[in-house]
Structure formats: C-alpha cells, structure tokens
N, C-alpha and C positions, 0 to 999 in steps of 0.2 A: 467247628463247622462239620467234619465229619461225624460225630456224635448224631448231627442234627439229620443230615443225610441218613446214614443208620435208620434211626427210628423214623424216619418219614417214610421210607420205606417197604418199612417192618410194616407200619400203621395201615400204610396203601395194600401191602400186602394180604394179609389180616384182615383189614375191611371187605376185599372183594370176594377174599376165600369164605369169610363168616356170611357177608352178604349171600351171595350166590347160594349160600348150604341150607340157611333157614329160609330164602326164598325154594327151594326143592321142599321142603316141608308146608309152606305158605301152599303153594300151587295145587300142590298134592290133598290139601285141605281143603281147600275150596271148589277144589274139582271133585269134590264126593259130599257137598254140600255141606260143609262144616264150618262155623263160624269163627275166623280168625279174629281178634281181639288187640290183638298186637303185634307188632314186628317193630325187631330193633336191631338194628350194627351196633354194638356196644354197650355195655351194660352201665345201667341208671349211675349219676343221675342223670337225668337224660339233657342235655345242650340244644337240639331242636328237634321236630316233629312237625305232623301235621296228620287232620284227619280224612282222609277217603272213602266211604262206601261205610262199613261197620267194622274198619281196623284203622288203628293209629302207630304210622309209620315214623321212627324217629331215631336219632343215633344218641347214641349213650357216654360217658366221659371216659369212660374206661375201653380202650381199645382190644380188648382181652377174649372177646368172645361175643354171640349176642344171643340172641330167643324169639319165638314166637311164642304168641300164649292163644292154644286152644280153647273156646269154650269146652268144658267138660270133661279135662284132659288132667291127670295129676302129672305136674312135672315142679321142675326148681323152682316154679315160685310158692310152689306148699298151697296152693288157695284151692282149699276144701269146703270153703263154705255154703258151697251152694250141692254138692252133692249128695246129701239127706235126700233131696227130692227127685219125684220120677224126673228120667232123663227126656230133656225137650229134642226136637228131630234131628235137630242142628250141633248137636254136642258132640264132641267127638266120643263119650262113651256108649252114644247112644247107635254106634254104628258098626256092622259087621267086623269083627276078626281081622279078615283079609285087608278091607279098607284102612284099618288102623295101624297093622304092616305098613301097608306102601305108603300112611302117611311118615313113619318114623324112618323108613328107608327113602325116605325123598330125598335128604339131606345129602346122605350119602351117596346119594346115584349122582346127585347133581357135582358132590366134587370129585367124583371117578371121570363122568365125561368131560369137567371143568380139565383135569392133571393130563386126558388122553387130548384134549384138544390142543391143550398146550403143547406139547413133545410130539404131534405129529406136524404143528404151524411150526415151530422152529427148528425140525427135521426138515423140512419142504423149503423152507425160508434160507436156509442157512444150508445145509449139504454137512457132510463130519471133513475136519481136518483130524488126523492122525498120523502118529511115528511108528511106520514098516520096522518090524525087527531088523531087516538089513541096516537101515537108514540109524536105529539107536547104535546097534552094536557098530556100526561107521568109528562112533567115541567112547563109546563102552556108556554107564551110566553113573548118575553120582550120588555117592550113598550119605543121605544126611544121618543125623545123629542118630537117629532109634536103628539105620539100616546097618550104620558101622559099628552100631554094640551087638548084631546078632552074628555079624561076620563078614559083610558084603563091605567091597572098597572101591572107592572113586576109582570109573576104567575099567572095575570087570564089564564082562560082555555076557550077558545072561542068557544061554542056547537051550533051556526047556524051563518048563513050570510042572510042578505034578507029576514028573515024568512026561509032559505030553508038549508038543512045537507051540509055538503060538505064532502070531501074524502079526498084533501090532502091540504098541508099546503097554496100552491101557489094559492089555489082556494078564499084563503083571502086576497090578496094583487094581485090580476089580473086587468088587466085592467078595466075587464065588473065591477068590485066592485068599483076602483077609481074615474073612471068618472061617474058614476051611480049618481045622486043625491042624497045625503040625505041616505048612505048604512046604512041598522044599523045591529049590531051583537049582539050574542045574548051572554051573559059573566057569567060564572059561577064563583065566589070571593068568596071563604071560600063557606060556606053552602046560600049564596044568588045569586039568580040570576037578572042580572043587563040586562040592555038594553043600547046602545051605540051608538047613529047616528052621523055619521059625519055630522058636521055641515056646512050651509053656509057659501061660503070660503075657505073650504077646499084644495079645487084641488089647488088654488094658493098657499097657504102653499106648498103644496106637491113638486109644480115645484120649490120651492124657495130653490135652491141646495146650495146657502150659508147660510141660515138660518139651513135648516136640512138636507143639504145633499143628498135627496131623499129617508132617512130611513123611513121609516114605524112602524110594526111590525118585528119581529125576534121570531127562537125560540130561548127558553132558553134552555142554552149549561152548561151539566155536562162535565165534563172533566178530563184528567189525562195529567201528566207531558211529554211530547215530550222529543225533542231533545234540551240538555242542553250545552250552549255554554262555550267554554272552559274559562275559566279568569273571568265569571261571577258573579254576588254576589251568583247565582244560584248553579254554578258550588263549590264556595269555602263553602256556608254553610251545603254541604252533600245533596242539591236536586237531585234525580234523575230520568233518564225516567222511567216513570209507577210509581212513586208518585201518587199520590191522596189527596187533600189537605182536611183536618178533622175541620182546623181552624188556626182563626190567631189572636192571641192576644186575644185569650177565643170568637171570633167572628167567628160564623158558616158558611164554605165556601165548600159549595157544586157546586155553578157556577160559569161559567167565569165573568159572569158581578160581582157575590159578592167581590169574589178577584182585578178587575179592580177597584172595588169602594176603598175597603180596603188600596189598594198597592196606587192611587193617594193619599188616605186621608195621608199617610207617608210616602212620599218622603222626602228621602235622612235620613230615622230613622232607627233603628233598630228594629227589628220584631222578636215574638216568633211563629212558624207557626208546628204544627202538623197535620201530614201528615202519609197515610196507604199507607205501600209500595207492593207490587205486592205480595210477598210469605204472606200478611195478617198482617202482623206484622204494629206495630206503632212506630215512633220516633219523636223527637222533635228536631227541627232547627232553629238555631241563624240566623237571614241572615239580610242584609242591602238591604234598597229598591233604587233602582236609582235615580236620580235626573227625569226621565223621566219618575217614578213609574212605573218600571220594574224589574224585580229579573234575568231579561237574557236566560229565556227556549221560545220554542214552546210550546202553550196549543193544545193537542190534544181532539178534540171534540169526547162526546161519544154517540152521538145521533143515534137512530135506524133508519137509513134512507133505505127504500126500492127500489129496481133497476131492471126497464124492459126492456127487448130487443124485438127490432122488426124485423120484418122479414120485405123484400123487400117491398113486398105489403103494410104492413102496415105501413111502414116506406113515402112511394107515400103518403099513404093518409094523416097521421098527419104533414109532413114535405110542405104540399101545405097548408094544412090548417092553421098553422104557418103564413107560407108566408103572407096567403091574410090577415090574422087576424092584420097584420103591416100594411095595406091596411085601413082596417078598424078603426083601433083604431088612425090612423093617420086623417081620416074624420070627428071622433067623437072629437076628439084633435080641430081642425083648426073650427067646429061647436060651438064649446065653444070658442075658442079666440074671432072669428067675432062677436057672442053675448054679449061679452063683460064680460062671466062668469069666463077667465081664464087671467089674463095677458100676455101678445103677451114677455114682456121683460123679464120674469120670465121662460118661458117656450120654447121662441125659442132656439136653440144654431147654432153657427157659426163654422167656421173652428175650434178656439179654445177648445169651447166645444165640438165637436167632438172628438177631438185628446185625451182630456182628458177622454170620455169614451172609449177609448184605453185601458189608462192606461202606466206606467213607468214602466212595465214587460213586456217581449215578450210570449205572452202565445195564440199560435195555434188556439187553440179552443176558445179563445174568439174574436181572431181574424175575425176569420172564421165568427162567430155568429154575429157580429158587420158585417162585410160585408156583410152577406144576408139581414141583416134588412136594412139598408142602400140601399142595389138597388133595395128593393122594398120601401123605400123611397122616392127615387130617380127618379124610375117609376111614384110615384104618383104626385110629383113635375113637374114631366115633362108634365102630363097631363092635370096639372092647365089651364083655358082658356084664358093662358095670352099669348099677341103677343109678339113676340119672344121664345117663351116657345114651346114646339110641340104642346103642348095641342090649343095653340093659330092660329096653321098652320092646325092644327085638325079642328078648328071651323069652319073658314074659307073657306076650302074644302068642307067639309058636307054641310052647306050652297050654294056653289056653284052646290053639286052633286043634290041637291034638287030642287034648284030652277031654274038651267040651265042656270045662269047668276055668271060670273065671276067675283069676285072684281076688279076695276082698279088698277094698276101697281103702280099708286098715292096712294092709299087708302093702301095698303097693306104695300109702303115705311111710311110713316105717324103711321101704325098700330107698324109697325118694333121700328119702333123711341120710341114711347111713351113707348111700353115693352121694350125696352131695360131704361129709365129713370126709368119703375117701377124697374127692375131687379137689377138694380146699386144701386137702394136707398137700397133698401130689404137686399142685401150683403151689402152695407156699415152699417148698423143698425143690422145686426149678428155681423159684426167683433166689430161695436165697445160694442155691448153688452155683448159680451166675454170679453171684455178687462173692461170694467164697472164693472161686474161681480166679477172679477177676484182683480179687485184694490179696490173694496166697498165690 
C-alpha cells in the first residue's frame, strides 16, 4: 500500500509540474500566433485525448515528462518534414528571435511562479515552527551515525557554527553549512569545549542515503507516554498516556533515544520500568518488550519549540526567497558533482528516489512542499544548456538574436539528436541508480 501511495503521488506530482510547464509554453505560442499541434502530460502512447480548436490535448502512459509540438519548431520529436518549404505565418520558425525566446522560456517562468506560489501559500498558511538554540542546547543534541563518526556525541550542546551564534536549530544543518567546506562547530561536552570540522568527504557520506539515511544531527527528545494501543504489552503492563519514564531496569531514561536503546538491547525480555504518572505520583511496571523492541504506545515529544506567523507581505518575501534558495543550493549541488568533490551516484535520484521522498503516507503538506521544490527544480533542469532541454533552445536563440545569424535547420536537427542521446542516457542512469540503490 505504501509503494502505491509513493507513486500516486509522485504521478500527481509530475502531472501538475509537467502540465503547468508545457502549458507556459502552449500560451506563450499562441499568444504570438503560433500554431500548436499538440499538448500532452505524458509521453505516448497516449491512454486519452481530445480535440480543441487546431491542438489535440491528451495524456500519455508514461508519467515521465510531456510536450507540446510547434508547428515549425525542431524539437524531440525530430519531424523535419515539412521544413524544405517557405515558412507559413503561423510556424514558429517563421517568427521573430524574441518571440521564439519567450516561447521556450514560458515553461520555465511558469514553474518559477508555480515553486514561488507554493512557499509563499504554505508560508502564510502554516507560519514556521522551530527549535531556539536555548530550547536545543535545554538536552544537548543527538548525534546519529554519520555525526558520531565525525566526532559529535549524543548531549553535546552546539554554541557556534562557522565561528558565528546561530538562533535556531535548522541554522546547523542548512544547506549553506552542508555544502560549505570543512564547517566547524563549536561543542560545549561536560565543562570542555571541543571544536568539530567536518571533514573531507563529507558531503558524500551525507548523500549516501543507504549508509545513513540523510540523518545528520537531531535534537534530543524528552518525552512522555502518547497514545497506548490497545492489546499491547504497553497497554497490559499498566502504561499510560502522560507516563513519563523514570527508568528501566535501574537505567536512567529521560529520552527517547535512551529508551530506544534500552527496549532494542531486550527484545522479546521482560523489563522492570518506573514511570511518573501525570497527578506526580510513581509506580513500577512489569511489561514484555516486542520482538521489534517496542512496548506499543506513541512517544510524545516534549520539546519547546517556538511558532511564527506571517502576515501576507512577509509571507511574499520569505516564501520567494525559499523558492530561489532551491535555485541555488541546486548550483552549488551540480558545482560539486562536476568537480568531482561529490558523487553524481550517491546524490542524484530518479523517479524512484523521488517517489520515496514522498513517502507511504498521504500527508498535504508535505506534498505540497515537495512540489514547489520540485518545479523549481525542474525550472533549473530546464535551463541547463543542453539541446533538447529549453535551456539548449535558449542558447541557440541568444546567439542568433546577437549575432543576426541563424543556425541552419541541419545544425539544429543534429543539435536535437545529440540532446536527446544525452537526456536518454541521464534518465536511463537515475532509474537504474534508484533501482542499485535500492537492491545494494
């Protein structure tokens, strides 16, 4: 069932960003008098359609990407046949420079304001919850696997970045700190203070989401007893919500990680666990650990986390700046692969990887958040100056509007061809790196 969630969507996803991107193209066509031929979500064969005015609208079986077909326009579908003859008024080769710009940069405008409308409606919608440096360092933080091989340990208290203060939790694990070279932090451990540079290599660790997942740091999470399922070992040895766990087996269990540790070390044992119940009082419980070292409740986390709302205006400006920041960190990303400082198989993903940041829950909001980063992903893929890509119809033009000389009809099918070999290889080396990925 989750699988099915995943790729639904992924698909939903994917439909409305490719929709929306060859409609900016569509519009931009026909608003300069150009005859569109075709528009499609998906590429052939095509599953349904219909005709309109002089374009046939339809989705295609392959959720992958889609097109619109220009009259008079060379693109991925190679159809040069008709171009021997003078250009009719309505072709798109038969029209200004500039026009033929904005129709290849339509795509792309439309999922910049598509990625900005999103993050400025769930900026406005939603306000940011975040964890104040006072409120982490309260439990120090918890250093998963890739944090505890560079030197950072469950409990330190993290008092600079960079040499510089920070304000809230995510200010340590952002982008501008990942990819930074050589970040060091500054670690306050009992009464010593430590220094911490990530080292050379780094960032490939980071990307390596079968090794560690993409964890980093966390904070570390006090907690109390949620909601206790019925039939559970939870349920029959007397846990209840608002429990608070005192200890387990004479071992001190204040956070969630000490308890996860505890409950894996005894699976399938029996455990003596003292616990402070909500009216103060104390009692002591028998209970049996799962085979899966689990006792069967939700832990409710009791972190102080602080929450701001924005008003419209402000909402415009951090929901754009968002946007472009997925712009940027996606430059600074692809400037490290070509250098050779990040691995291209570690750090790209494909459909699959995609889908799986999804996730096997249907949950709106993260939906949401995934599809604005995404069409401004998708925006910047587009721009790349590869033939077949717009960015590559982009180059071509500019060059033409400058130099007052048009590529031949030749140069351009040949240009088409080669981008479309890059583009098929690039996709075939996502999917099967998801699937590598996935089975290694």
């Amino acid at each position: 069932m989750e699988a099915i969630i995943m790729a639904a969507q992924l698909m939903l996803g994917l439909s409305i960003l490719v929709g929306l991107h060859e409609l900016g193209h569509l519009l931009a066509a026909k608003a300069f008098g150009m005859r569109v031929e075709k528009y499609s979500i998906g590429f052939p064969p095509k599953i349904w359609g219909f005709q309109y005015g002089e374009t046939e609208y339809s989705f295609g079986a392959i959720p992958l990407g889609g097109f619109v077909k220009i009259s008079g326009m060379i693109d991925e579908s190679l159809d040069t046949k008709n171009l021997s003859a003078e250009p009719e008024p309505w072709e798109f080769r038969a029209k200004p420079a500039w026009q033929r710009l904005i129709v290849m940069m339509g795509g792309i405008i439309v999922n910049v304001i598509t990625g900005i409308v999103i993050f400025i409606t769930m900026t406005y919608n939603n306000g940011e919850s975040y964890l104040t440096k006072e409120a982490l360092n309260q439990n120090g933080i918890y250093a998963y696997k890739l944090a505890q091989e560079v030197g950072f340990q469950t409990g330190d208290r993290i008092t600079a970045v960079n040499g510089q203060d920070y304000e809230r939790f995510s200010d340590l694990v952002n982008n501008e700190v990942i990819l930074k070279e050589n970040s060091t932090f500054q670690v306050l451990r009992g009464d010593s203070i430590l220094t911490i540079t990530l080292p050379d290599g780094f960032l490939n660790k980071f990307a390596d989401k079968k090794e560690y997942d993409g964890q980093f740091l966390g904070a570390r999470q006090p907690f109390k007893v949620g909601q206790v399922q019925l039939g559970s070992a939870a349920a029959k040895g007397g846990l209840e919500a608002g429990d608070r766990f005192i200890s387990i087996n004479n071992q001190p269990v204040m956070y969630f990680d000490q308890l996860k540790e505890i409950l894996t070390k005894n699976k399938e044992k029996d455990i003596q666990a003292t616990v402070q119940t909500e009216d103060a009082g104390e009692k002591t419980l028998d209970l049996k650990v799962g085979e899966d070292g689990t006792l069967g409740f939700v832990a409710e986390p009791l972190l102080d986390f602080s929450h701001e709302e924005y008003t419209f205006g402000e909402s415009v400006n951090k929901g754009t700046e968002q946007a472009f920041n997925v712009v940027w960190v996606n430059i600074k990303a692809f400037g490290k692969i070509f250098r050779g400082e990040v691995s291209a198989s570690k750090s790209l993903s494909g459909p699959i990887g995609i889908a799986q940041m999804f996730g096997g829950t249907w949950n709106w909001d993260k939906f949401w958040g995934l599809t604005g980063l995404l069409s401004m992903v998708l925006a910047f893929m587009n721009f790349l100056p590869i033939p077949a890509l717009d960015g590559g119809h982009v180059v071509f033009l500019t060059y033409e509007m400058l130099s007052g000389q048009k590529p031949s009809d030749k140069f351009l099918e040949g240009a088409q061809k080669v981008g479309m070999v890059l583009l098929l290889g690039l996709m075939g080396f996502a999917i099967f790196n998801d699937v590598f990925k996935a089975l290694f």
